[in-house]
VOBA-1610 file (N, C-alpha, C; in pm, whole numbers, padded with zeros to 5 digits, always signed):
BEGIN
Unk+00083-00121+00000Unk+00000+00000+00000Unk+00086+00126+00000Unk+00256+00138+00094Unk+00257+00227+00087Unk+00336+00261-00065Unk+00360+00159-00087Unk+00480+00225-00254Unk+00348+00189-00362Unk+00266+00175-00338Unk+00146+00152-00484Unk+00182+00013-00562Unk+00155-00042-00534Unk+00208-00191-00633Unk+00151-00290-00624Unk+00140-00416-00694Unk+00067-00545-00666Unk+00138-00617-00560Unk+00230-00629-00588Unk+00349-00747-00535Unk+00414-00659-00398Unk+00473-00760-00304Unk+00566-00657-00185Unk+00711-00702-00214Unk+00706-00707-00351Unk+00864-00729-00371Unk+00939-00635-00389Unk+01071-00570-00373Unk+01163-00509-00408Unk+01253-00486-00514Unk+01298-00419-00606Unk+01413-00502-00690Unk+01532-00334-00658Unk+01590-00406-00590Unk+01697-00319-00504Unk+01799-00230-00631Unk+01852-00096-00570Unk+01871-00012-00644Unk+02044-00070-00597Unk+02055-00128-00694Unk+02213-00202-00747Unk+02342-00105-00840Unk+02427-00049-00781Unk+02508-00001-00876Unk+02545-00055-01006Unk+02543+00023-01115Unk+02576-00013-01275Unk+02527-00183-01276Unk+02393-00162-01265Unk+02280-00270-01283Unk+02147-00241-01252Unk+02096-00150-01134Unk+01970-00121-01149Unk+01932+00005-01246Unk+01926-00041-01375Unk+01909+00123-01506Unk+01758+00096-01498Unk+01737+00172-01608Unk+01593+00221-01643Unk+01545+00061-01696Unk+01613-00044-01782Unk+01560-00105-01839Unk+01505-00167-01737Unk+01638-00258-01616Unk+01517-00320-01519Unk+01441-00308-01464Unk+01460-00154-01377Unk+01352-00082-01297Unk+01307-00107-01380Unk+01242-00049-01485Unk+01071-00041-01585Unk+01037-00148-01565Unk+01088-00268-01577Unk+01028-00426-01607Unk+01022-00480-01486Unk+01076-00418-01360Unk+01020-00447-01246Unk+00892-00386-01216Unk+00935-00278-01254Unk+00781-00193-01214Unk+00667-00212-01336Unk+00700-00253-01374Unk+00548-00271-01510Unk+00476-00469-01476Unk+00583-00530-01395Unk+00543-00632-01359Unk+00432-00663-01261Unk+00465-00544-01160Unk+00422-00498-01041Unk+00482-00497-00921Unk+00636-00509-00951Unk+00697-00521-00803Unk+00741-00361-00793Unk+00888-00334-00657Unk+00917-00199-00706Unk+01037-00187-00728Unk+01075-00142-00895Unk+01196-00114-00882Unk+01251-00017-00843Unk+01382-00002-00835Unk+01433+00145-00766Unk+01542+00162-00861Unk+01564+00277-00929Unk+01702+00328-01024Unk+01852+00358-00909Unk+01927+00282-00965Unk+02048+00301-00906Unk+02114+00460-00903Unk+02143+00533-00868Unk+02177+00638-00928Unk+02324+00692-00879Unk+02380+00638-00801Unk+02467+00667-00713Unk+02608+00675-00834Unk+02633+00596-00935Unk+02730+00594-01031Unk+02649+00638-01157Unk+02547+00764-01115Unk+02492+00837-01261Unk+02512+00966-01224Unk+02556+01042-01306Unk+02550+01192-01331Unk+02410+01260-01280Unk+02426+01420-01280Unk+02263+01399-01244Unk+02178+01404-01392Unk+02291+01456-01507Unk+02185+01453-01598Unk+02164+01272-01652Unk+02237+01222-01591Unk+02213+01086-01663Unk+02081+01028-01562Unk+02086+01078-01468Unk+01980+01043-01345Unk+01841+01082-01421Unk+01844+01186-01484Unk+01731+01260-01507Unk+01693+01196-01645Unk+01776+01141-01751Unk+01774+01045-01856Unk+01738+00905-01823Unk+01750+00850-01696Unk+01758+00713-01674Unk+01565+00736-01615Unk+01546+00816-01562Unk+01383+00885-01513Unk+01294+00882-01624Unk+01320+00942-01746Unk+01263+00965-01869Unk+01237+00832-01913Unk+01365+00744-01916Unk+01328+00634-02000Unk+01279+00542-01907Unk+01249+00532-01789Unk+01170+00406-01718Unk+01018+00496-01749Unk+00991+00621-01730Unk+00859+00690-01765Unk+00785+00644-01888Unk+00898+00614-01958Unk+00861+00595-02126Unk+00799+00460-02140Unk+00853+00367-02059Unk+00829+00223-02045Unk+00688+00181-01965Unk+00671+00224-01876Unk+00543+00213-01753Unk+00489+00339-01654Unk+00416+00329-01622Unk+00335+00481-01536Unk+00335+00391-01408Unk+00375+00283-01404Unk+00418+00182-01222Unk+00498+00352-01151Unk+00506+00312-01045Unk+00620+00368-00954Unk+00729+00312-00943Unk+00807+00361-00910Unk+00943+00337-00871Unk+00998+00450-00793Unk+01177+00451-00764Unk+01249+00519-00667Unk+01340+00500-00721Unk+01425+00547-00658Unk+01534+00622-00702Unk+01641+00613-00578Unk+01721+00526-00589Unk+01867+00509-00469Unk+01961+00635-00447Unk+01968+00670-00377Unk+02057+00771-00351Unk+02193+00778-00232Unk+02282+00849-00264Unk+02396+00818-00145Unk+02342+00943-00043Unk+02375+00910+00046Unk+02346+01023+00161Unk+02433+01115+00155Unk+02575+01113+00120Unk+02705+01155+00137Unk+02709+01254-00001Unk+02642+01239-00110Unk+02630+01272-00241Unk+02663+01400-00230Unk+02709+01497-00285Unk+02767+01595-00274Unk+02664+01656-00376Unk+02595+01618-00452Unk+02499+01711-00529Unk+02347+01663-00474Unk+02308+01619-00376Unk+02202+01516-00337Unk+02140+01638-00333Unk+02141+01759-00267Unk+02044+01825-00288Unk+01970+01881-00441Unk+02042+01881-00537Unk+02005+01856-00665Unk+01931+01759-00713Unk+01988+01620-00713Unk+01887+01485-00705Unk+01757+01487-00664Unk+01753+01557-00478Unk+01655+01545-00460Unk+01517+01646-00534Unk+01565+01755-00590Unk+01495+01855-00611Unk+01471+01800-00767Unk+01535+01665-00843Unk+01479+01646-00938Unk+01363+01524-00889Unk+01447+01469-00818Unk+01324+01369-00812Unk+01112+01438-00729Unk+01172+01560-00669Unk+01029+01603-00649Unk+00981+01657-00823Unk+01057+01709-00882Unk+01004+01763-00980Unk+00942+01671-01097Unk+01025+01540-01061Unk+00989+01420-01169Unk+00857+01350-01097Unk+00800+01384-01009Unk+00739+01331-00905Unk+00799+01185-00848Unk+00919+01125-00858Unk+00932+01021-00802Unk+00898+01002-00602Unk+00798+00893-00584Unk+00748+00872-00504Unk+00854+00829-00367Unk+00943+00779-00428Unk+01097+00672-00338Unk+01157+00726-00322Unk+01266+00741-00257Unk+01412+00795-00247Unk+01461+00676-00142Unk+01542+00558-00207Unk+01589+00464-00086Unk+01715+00506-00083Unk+01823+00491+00018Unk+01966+00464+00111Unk+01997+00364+00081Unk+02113+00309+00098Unk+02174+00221+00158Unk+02250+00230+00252Unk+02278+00388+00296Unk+02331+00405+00423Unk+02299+00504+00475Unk+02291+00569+00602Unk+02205+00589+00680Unk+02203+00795+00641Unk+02088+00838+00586Unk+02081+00971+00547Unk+02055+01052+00708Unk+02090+01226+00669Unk+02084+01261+00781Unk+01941+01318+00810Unk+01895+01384+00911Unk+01738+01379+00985Unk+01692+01526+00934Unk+01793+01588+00889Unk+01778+01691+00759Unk+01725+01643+00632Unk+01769+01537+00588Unk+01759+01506+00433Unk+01617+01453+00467Unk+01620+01363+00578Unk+01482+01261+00587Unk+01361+01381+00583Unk+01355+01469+00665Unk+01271+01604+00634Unk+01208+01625+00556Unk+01343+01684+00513Unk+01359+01731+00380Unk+01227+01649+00261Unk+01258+01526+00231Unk+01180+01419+00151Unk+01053+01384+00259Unk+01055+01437+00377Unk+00943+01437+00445Unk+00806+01510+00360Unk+00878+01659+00372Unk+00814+01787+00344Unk+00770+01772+00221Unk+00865+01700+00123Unk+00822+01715-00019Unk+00715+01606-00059Unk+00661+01493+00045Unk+00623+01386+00026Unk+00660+01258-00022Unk+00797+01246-00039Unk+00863+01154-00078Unk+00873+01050-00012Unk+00857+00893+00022Unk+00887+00845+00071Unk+01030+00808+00113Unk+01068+00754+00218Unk+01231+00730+00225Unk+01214+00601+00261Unk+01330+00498+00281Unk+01309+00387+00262Unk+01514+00395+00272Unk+01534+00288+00413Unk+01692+00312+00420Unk+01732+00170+00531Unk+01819+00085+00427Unk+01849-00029+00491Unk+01933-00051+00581Unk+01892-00111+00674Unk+01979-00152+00833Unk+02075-00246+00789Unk+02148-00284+00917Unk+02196-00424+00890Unk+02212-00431+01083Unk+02134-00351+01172Unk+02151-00376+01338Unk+01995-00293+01372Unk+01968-00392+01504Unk+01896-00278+01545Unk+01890-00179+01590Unk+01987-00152+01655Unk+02060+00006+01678Unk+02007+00117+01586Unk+02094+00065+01440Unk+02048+00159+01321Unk+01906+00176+01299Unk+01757+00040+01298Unk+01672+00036+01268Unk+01595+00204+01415Unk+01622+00170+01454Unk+01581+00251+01596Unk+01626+00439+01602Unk+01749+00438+01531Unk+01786+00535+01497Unk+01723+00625+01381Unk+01695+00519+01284Unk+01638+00587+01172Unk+01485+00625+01182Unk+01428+00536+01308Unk+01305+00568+01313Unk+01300+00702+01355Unk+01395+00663+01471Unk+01366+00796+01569Unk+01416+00982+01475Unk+01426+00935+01367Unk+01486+01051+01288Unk+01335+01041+01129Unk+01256+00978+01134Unk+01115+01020+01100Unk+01095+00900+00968Unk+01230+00817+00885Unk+01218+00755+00803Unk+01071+00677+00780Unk+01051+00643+00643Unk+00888+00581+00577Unk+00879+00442+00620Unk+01033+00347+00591Unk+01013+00250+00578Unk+01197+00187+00581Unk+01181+00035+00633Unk+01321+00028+00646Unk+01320-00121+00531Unk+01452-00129+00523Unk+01514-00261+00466Unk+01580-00315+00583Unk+01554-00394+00618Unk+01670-00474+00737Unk+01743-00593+00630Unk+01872-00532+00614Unk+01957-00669+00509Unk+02052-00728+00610Unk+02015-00875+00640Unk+02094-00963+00677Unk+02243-01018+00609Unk+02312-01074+00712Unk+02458-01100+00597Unk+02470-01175+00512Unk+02321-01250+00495Unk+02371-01334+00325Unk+02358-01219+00242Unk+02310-01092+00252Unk+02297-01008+00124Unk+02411-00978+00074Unk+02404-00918-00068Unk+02533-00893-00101Unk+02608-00765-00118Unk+02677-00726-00180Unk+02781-00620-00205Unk+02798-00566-00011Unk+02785-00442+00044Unk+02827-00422+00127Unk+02731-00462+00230Unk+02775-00536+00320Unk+02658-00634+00425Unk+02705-00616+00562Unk+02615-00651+00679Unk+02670-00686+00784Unk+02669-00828+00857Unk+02708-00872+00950Unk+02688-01002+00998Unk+02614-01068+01056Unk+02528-00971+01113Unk+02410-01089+01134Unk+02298-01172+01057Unk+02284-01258+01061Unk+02251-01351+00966Unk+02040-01323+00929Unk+02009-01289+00852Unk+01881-01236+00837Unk+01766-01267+00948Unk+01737-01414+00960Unk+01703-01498+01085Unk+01708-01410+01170Unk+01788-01378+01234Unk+01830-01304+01344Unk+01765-01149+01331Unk+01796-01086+01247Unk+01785-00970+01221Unk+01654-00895+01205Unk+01598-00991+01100Unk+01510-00933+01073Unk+01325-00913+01180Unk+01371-01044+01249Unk+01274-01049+01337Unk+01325-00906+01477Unk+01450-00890+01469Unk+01497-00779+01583Unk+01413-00629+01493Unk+01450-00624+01395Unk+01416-00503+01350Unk+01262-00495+01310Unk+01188-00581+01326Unk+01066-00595+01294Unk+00973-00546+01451Unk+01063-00651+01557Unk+01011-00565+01668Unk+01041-00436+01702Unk+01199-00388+01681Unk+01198-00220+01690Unk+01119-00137+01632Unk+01013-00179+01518Unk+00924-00077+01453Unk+00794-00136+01491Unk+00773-00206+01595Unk+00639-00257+01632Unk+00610-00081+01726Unk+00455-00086+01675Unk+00387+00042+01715Unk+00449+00200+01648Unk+00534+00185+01565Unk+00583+00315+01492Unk+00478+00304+01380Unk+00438+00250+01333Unk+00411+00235+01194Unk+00500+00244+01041Unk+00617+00189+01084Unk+00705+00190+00998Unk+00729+00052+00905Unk+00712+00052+00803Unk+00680-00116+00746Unk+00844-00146+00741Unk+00863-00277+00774Unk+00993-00338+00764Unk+00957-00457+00653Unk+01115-00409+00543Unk+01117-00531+00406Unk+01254-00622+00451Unk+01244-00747+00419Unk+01299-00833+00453Unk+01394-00808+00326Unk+01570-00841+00376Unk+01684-00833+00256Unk+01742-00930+00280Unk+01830-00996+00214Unk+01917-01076+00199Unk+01871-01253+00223Unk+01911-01330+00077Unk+01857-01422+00062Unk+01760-01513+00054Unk+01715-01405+00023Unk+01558-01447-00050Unk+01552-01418-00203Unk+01474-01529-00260Unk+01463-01566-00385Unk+01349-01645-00449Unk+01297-01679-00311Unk+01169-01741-00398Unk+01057-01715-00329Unk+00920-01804-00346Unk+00814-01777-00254Unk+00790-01825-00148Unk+00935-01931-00111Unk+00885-01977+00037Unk+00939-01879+00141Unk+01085-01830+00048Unk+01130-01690+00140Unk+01055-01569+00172Unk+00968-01523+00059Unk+00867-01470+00072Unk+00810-01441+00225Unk+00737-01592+00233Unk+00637-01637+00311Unk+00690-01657+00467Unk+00835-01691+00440Unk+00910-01710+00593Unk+00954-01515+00638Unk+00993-01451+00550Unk+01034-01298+00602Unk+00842-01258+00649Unk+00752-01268+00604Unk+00603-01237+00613Unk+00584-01360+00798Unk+00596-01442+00768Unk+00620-01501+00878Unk+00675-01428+01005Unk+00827-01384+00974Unk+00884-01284+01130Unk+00812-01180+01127Unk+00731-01107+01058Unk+00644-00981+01031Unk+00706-00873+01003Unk+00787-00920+00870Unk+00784-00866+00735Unk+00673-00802+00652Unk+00696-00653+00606Unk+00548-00609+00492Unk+00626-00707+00330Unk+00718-00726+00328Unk+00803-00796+00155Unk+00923-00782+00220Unk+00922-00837+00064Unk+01105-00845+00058Unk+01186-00754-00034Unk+01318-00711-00006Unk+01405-00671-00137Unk+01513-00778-00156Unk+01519-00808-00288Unk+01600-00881-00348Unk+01661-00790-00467Unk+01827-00820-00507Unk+01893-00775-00557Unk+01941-00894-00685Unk+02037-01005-00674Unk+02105-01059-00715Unk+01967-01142-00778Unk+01867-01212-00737Unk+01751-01274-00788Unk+01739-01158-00957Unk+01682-01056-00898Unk+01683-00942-01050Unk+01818-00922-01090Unk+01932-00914-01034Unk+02062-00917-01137Unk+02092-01052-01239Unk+01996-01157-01196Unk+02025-01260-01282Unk+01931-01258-01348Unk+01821-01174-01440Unk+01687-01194-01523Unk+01736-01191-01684Unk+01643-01198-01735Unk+01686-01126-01883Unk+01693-01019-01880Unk+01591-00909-01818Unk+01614-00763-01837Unk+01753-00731-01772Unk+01805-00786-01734Unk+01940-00736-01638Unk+02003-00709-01777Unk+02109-00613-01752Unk+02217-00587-01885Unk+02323-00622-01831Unk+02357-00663-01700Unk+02466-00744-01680Unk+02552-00834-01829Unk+02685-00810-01861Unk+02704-00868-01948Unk+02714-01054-01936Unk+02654-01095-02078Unk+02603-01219-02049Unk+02727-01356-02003Unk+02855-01241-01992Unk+02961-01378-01944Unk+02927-01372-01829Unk+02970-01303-01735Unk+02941-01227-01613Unk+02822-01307-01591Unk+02703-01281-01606Unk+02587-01371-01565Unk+02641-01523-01559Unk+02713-01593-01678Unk+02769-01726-01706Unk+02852-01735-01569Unk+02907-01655-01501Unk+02971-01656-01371Unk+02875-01696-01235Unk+02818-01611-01244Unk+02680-01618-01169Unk+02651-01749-01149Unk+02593-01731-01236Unk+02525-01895-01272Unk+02585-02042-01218Unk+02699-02017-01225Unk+02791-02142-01208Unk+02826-02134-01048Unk+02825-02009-01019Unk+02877-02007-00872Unk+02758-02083-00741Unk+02836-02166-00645Unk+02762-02240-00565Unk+02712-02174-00477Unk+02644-02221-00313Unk+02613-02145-00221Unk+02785-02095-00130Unk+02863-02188-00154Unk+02965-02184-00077Unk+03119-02049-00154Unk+03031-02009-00284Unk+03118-01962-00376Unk+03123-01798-00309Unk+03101-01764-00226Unk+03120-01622-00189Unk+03230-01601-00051Unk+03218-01490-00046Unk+03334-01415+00072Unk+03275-01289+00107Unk+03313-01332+00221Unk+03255-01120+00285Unk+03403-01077+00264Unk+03474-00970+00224Unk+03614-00917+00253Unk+03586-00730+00267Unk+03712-00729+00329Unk+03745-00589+00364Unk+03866-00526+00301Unk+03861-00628+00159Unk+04029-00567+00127Unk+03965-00475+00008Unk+03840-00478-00038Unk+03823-00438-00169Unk+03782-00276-00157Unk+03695-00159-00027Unk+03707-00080+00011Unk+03752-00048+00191Unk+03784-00152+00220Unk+03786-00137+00399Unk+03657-00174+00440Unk+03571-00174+00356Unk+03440-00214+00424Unk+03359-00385+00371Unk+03304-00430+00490Unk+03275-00540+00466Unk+03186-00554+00351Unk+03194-00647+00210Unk+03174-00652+00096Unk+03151-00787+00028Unk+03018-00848+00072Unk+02974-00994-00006Unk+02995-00983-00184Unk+03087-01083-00219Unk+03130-01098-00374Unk+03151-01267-00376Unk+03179-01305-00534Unk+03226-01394-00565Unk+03367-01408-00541Unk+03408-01511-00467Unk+03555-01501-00469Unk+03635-01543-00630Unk+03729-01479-00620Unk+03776-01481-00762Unk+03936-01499-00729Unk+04011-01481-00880Unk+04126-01446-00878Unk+04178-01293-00810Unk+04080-01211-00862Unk+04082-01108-00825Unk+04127-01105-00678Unk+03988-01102-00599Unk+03974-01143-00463Unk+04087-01176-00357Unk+04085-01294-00438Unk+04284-01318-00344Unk+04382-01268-00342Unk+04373-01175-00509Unk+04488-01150-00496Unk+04488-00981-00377Unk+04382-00930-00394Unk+04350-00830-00285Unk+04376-00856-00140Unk+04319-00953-00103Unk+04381-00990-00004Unk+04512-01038+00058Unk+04555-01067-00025Unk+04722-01124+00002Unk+04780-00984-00005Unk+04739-00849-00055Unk+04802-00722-00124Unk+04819-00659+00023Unk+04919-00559+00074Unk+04902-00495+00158Unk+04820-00364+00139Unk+04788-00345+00258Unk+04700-00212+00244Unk+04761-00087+00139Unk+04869-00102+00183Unk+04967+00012+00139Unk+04997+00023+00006Unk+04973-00115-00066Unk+04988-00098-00204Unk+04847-00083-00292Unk+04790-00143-00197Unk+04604-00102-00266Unk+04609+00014-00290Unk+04625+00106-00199Unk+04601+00279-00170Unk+04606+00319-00288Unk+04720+00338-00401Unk+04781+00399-00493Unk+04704+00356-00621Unk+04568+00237-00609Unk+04506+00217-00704Unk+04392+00271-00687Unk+04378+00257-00534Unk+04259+00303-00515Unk+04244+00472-00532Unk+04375+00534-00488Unk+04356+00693-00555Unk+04320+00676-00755Unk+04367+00568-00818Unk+04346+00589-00948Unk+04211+00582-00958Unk+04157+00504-00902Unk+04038+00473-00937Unk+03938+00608-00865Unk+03964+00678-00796Unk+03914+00766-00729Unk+03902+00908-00877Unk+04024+00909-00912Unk+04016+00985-01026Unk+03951+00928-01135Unk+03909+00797-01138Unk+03841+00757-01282Unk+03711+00777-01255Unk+03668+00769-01116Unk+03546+00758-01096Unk+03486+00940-01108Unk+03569+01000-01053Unk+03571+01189-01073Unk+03486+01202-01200Unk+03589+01153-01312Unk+03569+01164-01455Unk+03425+01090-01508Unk+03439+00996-01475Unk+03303+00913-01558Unk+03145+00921-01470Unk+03158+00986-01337Unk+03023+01039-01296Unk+03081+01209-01298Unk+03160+01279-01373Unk+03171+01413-01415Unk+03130+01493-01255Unk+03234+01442-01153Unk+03207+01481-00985Unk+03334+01591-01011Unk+03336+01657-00994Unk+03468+01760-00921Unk+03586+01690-00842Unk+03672+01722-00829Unk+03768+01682-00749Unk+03726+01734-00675Unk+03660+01856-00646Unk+03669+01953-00552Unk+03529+01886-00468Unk+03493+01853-00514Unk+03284+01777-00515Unk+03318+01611-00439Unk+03435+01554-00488Unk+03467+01440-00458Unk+03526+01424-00289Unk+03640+01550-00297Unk+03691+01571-00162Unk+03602+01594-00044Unk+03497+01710-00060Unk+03374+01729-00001Unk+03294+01598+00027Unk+03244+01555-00048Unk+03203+01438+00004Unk+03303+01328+00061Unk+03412+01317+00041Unk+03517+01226+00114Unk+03513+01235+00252Unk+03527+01407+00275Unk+03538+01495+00397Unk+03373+01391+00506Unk+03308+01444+00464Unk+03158+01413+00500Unk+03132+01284+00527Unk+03175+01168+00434Unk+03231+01048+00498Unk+03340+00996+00548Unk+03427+01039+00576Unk+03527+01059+00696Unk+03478+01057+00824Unk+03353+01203+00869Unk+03306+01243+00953Unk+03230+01148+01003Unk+03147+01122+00925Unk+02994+01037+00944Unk+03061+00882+01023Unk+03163+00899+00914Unk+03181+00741+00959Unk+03299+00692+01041Unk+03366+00787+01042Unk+03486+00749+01152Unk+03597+00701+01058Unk+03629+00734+00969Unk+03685+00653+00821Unk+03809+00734+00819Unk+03944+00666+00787Unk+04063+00729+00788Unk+04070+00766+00636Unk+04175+00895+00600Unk+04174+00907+00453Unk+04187+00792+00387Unk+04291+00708+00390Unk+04309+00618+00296Unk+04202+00518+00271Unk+04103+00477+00439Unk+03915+00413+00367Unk+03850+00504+00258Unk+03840+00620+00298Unk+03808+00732+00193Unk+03850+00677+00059Unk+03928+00702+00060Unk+04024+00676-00097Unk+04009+00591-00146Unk+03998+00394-00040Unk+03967+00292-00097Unk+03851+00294-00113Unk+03705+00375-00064Unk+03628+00372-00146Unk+03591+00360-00286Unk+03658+00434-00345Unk+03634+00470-00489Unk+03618+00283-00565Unk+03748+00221-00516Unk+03754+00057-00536Unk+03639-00002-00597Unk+03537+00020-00509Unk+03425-00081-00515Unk+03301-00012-00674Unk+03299+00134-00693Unk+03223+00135-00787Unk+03325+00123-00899Unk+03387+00136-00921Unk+03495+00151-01022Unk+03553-00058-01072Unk+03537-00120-01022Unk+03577-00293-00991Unk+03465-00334-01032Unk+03333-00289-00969Unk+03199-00333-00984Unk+03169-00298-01175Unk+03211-00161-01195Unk+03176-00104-01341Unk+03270-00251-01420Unk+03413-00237-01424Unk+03462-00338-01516Unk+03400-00455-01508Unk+03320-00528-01408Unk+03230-00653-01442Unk+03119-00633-01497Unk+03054-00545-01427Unk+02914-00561-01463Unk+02835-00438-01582Unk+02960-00400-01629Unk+02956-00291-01774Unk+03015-00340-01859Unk+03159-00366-01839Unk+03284-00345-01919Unk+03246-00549-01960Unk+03202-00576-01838Unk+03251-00740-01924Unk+03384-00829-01857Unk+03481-00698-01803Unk+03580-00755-01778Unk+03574-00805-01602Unk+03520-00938-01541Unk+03536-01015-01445Unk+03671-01020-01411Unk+03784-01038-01450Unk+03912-01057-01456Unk+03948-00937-01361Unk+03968-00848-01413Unk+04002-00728-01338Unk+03886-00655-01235Unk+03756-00736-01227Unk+03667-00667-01136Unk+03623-00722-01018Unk+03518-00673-01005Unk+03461-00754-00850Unk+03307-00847-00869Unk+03250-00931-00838Unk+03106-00974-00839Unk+03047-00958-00739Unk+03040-00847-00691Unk+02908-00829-00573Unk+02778-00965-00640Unk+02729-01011-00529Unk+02636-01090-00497Unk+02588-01114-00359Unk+02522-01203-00382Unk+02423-01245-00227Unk+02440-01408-00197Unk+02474-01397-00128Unk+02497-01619-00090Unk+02381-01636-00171Unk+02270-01618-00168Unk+02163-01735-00276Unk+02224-01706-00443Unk+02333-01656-00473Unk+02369-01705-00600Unk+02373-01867-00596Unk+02419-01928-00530Unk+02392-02083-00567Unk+02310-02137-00594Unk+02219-02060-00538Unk+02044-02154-00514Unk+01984-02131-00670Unk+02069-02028-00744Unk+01993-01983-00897Unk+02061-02053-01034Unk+01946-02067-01070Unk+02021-02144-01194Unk+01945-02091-01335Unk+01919-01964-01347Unk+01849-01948-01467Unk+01806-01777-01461Unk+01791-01746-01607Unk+01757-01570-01633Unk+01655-01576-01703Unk+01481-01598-01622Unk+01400-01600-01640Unk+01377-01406-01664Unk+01262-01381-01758Unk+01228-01286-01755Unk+01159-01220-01624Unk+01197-01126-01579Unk+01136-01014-01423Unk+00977-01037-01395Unk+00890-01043-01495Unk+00755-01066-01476Unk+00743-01244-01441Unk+00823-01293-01512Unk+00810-01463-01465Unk+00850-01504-01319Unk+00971-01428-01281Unk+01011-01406-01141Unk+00932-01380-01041Unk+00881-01254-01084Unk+00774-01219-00947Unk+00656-01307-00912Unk+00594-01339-01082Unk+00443-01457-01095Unk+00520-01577-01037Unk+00640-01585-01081Unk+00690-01763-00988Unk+00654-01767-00795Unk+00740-01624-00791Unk+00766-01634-00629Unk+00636-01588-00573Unk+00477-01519-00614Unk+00369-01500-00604Unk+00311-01632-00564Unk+00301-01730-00701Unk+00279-01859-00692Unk+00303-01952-00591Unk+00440-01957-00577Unk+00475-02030-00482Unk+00491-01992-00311Unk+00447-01837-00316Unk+00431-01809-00199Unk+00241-01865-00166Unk+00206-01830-00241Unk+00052-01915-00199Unk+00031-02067-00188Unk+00150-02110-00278Unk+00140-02279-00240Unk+00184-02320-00103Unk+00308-02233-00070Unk+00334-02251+00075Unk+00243-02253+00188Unk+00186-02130+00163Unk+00095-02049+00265Unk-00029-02208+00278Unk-00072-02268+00153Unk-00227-02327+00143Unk-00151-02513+00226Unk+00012-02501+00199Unk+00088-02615+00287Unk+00046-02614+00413Unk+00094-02482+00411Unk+00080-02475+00603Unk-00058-02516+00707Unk-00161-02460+00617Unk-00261-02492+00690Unk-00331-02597+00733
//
């Protein structure tokens, strides 16, 4: 009810993977997609808006960094585009939440503790994601089980709907996150493996093959904990000392400047700001850049070799790139077969 849709599914706003094509075909299915926007320009933000518009009159949202150094721009397009969403993945400040208060926007910003879930309430947020540590790209450790039932009771009597994240993929998961008292779920890596995904199709061939046991949380790739496929890559990051990462990770800091057209001056500012927020020494700063820049050469460029595979432990459990509307009608389906089990 509160995002307008048939389905309480999610299809999570994924760097250089959630574009206009999937959002639309999530949202014309009836789940909700959300546009990645965090590695888009703003005019590419405002191009990637146009063309999911062009595709379906569904809703959708729009991911945003909190830290964004032009976010107040973003946000003033997304009131103007009327987008209904504005989700996080990390924790915005009680200004911004306002802010998208005032304008009617919903917000929508994923935990991974209850600490955070409690915090964000108490700072006015719509709606939370609680992602457990099978989720993927940047995660925390407690295991969803755990989590999601904690953060479900921290918003008991707020009226804040809590969506179930990490490792879920079908309709019995569905039915078990609805079970701890879950409103849905968001799933990421389930929609990174569809047809509409533009993931390049080796890269998916990676996917595909990888087991439940085929992942790693690591901290070598930005300092921050980071569910991927382990690779060649992977190891060899880890075996690397910090000290020699640094000097790539400033390259990549400058590539990333250039290809979301950020300022150096725009880049530092926001470095500054997450420094603050987060307790982060320059050189985490710096290895930031790592993760969108690693993520682009796989899941743009093609090149796995030199990149990273963010995923979610249920890559094993998948074995196929069904079209986004077959996905949602599967896990619909089989969430009612469960449900008519139980009784």
């Amino acid at each position: 009810e509160l995002l307008g849709v048939r389905y309480p599914i999610i299809q999570t706003g994924m760097g250089w993977v959630s574009g206009a094509t999937l959002t639309a075909a999530t949202a014309e299915a009836g789940g909700f997609g959300i546009l990645a926007s965090a590695t888009m320009t703003l005019e590419e933000l405002a191009q990637a808006i146009a063309k999911v518009k062009a595709r379906t009159t569904a809703p959708f949202g729009v991911n945003l960094l909190p830290n964004q150094a032009d976010l107040a721009k973003r946000i003033a397009l997304l009131v103007q585009e009327s987008i209904p969403v504005a989700s996080f993945a990390g924790a915005p400040s009680a200004a911004v939440v306002q802010e998208l208060n005032d304008a009617g926007i919903t917000s929508i910003v994923t935990v991974g503790a209850k600490r955070h879930a409690e915090k964000m309430v108490g700072i006015g947020v719509s709606a939370l994601i609680a992602q457990g540590g099978e989720g993927g790209g940047h995660t925390g450790s407690i295991p969803t089980s755990l989590l999601l039932p904690q953060v479900v009771d921290a918003c008991a009597g707020t009226g804040v709907p809590v969506i179930g994240a990490g490792g879920f993929y079908d309709g019995r998961g569905l039915v078990a996150a609805l079970a701890y008292g879950a409103d849905g779920i968001a799933m990421g890596t389930r929609f990174l493996l569809s047809a509409e995904s533009q993931v390049p199709a080796n890269v998916k061939e990676l996917y595909l093959k990888s087991a439940l046991t085929a992942t790693v949380v690591t901290e070598a790739i930005d300092g921050a904990p980071q569910r991927v496929i382990r690779t060649d890559m992977i190891d060899a990051l880890e075996k690397s000392p910090a000290v020699l990462r640094f000097p790539k990770a400033a390259m990549n800091a400058l590539r990333f400047s250039r290809e979301s057209k950020t300022s150096l001056l725009a880049l530092l500012k926001t470095g500054r700001e997450m420094k603050s927020a987060q307790d982060l020494t320059w050189a985490q700063v710096a290895l930031a850049a790592n993760a969108p820049m690693m993520t682009k050469a796989s899941m743009v460029d093609g090149r796995p070799e030199v990149g990273i595979l963010p995923t979610g432990q249920v890559v094993g459990a998948i074995g196929s790139l069904p079209p986004v509307a077959e996905i949602l009608e599967t896990i619909i389906a089989e969430a009612a077969a469960t449900l008519v089990s139980l009784r």
